[in-house]
N, C-alpha and C positions, 0 to 999 in steps of 0.2 A: 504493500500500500504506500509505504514513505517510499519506495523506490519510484512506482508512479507518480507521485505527486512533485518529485523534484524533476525528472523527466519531462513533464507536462508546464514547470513552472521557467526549467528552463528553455522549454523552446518558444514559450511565448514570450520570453526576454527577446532571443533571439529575432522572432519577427518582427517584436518593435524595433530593433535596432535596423535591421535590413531596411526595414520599410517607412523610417525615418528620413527626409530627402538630404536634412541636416549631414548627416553622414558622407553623403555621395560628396560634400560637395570638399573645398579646399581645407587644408586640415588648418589652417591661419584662422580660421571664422571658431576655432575654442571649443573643440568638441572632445565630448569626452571619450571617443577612443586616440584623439590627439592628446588630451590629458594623459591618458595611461601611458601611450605609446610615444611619447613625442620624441624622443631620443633617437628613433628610428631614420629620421628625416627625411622623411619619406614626400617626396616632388612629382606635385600633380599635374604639370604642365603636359603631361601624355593624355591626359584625361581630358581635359576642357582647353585643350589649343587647337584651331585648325591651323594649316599652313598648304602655301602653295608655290613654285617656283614657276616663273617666267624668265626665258632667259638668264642673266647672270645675278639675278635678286630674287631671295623669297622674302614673303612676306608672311608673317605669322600673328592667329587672334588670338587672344585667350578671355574667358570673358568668368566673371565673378558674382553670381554663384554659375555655378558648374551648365545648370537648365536655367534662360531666365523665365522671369513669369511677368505674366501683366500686371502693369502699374505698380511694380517694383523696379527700386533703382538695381542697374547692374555694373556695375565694373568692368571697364575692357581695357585692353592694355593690347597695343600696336604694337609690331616689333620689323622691321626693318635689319635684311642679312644679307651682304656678299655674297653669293652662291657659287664657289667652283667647285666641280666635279672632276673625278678623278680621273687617273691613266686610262679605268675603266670602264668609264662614262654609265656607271650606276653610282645608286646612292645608297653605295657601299663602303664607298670610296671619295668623302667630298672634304670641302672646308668652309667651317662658315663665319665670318667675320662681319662684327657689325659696323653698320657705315658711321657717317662723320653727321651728317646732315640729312635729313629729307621733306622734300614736299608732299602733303596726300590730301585725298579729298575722298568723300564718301558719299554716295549715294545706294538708299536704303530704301527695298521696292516689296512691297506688300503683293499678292497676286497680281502681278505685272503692272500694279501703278506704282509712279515712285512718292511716298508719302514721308518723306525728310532728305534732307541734304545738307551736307555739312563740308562747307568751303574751305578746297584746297589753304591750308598752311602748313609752313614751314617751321623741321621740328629738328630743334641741338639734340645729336647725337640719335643715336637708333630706335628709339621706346617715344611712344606717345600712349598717354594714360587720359581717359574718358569717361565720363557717368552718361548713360545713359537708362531712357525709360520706355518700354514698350507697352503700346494701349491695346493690342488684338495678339491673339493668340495665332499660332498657325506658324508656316514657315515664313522668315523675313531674309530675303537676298542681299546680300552685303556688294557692292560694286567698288571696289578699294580703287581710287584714281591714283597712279604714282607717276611723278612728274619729275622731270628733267635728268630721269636714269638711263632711257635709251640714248643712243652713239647719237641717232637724228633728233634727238630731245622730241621724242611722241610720247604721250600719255600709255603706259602699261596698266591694263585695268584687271584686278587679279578678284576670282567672285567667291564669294563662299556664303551655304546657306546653315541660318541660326533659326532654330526652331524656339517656340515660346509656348511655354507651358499657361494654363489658366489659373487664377488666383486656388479653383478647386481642388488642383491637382493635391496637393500635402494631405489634402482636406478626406480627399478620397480613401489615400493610403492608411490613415487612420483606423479610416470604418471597416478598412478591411484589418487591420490587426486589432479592432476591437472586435468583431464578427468572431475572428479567430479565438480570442480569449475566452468569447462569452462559449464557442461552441467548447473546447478545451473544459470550463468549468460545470459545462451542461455532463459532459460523458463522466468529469470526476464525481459530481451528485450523483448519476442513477448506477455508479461504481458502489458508491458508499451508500448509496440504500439497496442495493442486490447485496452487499457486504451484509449488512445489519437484517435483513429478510433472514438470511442464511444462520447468523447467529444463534442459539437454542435459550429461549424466554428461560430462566428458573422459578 
């Protein structure tokens, strides 16, 4: 009986933690398996970065929390890289060094309208850091303008698509690890009344 109930007790931990969004996201935001575990130093940039190479520049997003949501501020952080590749022309074999300087510009398109635009400037050194806020949910097209890095000084326009989660989404996760518990604590009752049925009255 105490065997099942610690079983039972600790997998609905577990679910809440899994199904926690707080978890997925950067271990900087103070979570408690970054609590326990911080010493690991463990780097999310594999997680929540896209990147993309044109040419002899990539360009890299990473955006803060991990999925944004509507009508939540998010955190993005530009990144701006060198891109040569190697003897063996994969990227197996590259190097990447970040530039000095750069121009960009953004435009950011909702189901093929474009609904913000954020005017090419010019940014010291390789990182440009941004808040931004998203009002609709659904996939949002990123169009990264970068300027004055081709040899003919053309605009390189490098795309990448950010999905946005609904204010719902955490909301939802919940009801499903409360469902879970409540189902968990339903099977431990009719356990411990088939238990106590079975007991002999004196």
């Amino acid at each position: 009986m105490r065997s099942s109930l610690v079983f039972v007790g600790l997998s609905c931990a577990l679910l809440v933690l899994a199904s926690n969004p707080a978890y997925a996201q950067s271990p900087t935001s103070g979570s408690l398996i970054n609590n326990i575990f911080g010493g690991l130093n463990w780097q999310p940039d594999a997680l929540n970065a896209l990147s993309q190479v044109i040419g002899n520049y990539q360009v890299v997003i990473t955006t803060n929390p991990l999925t944004p949501r509507v009508n939540q501020t998010v955190h993005m952080e530009f990144k701006v890289y060198n891109y040569n590749q190697g003897a063996y022309g994969d990227n197996s074999n590259y190097a990447e060094t970040g530039v000095n300087h750069f121009t960009m510009g953004i435009r950011i398109f909702y189901n093929d309208n474009l609904v913000d635009e954020i005017l090419p400037q010019m940014h010291k050194g390789n990182t440009w850091r941004m808040d931004y806020t998203f009002h609709r949910s659904g996939n949002h097209v990123f169009k990264v303008d970068l300027y004055d890095m081709d040899k003919n000084n053309q605009v390189v326009t490098y795309i990448f698509n950010i999905p946005v989660d609904t204010i719902l989404g955490p909301i939802f996760q919940y009801m499903v690890a409360a469902a879970a518990m409540a189902v968990a604590g339903t099977l431990l009752w009719v356990k411990f009344v088939m238990l106590k049925k079975k007991t002999p009255s004196r």
